[in-house]
N, C-alpha and C positions, 0 to 999 in steps of 0.2 A: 504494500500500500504506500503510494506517496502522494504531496502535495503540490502543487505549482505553486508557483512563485504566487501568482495574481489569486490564487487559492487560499493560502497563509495570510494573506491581506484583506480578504472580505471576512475570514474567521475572524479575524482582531475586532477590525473596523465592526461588521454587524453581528457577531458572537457574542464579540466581547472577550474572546480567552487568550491567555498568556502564550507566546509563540509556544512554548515548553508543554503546553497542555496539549497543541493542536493532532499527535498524532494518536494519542489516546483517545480524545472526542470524535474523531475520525473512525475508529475500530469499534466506537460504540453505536454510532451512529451505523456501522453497514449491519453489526449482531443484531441492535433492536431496533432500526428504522426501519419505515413502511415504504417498498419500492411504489413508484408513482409507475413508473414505463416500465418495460418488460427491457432483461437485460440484454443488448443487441453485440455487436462486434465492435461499435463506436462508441456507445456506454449505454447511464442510463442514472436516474434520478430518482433521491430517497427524499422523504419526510420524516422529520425526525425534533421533537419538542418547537415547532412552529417555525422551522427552517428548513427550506428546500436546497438542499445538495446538490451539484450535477456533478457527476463521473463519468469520466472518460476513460478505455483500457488501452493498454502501453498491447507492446508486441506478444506478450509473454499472457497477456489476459489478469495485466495485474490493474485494482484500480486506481487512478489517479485523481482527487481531486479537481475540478477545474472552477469551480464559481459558488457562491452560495447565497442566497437571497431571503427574504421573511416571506413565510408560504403564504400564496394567491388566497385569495379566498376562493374562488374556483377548485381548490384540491379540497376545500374543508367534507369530508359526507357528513349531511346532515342524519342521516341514520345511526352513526352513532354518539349521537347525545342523546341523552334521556330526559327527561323533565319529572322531577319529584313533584308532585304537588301535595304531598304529606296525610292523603286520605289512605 
């Protein structure tokens, strides 16, 4: 697993985590995040605590990092939320 350059820089910038944290957030993020696209030869895109991911695969099928953004609302399903209303 690696990061790009311009990858390491939107974790800072829109994460918020210390360069030192980003390759551990990264290994958590592929174990417990929710793939959005199905994973292809070019990559493919996680959700993962209200940030979207994109990864791209190196030659070897390893994944890399490429961009990270605050998830669309467009990805949200409304199906799984629930609504208590305490009856």
């Amino acid at each position: 697993m690696k990061i790009s350059r311009h990858g390491s820089k939107r974790l800072k910038e829109r994460v918020g985590l210390p360069k030192r944290a980003h390759i551990r957030h990264i290994n958590t993020v592929l174990q417990f995040g929710n793939t959005v696209t199905e994973k292809t030869v070019d990559g493919f895109k996680m959700i993962h605590n209200g940030f979207l991911y994109i990864f791209a695969n190196s030659k070897n099928n390893e994944p890399i990092l490429v961009t990270t953004y605050e998830e669309p609302k467009s990805c949200i399903k409304v199906a799984n939320f629930r609504v208590n209303e305490g009856n």
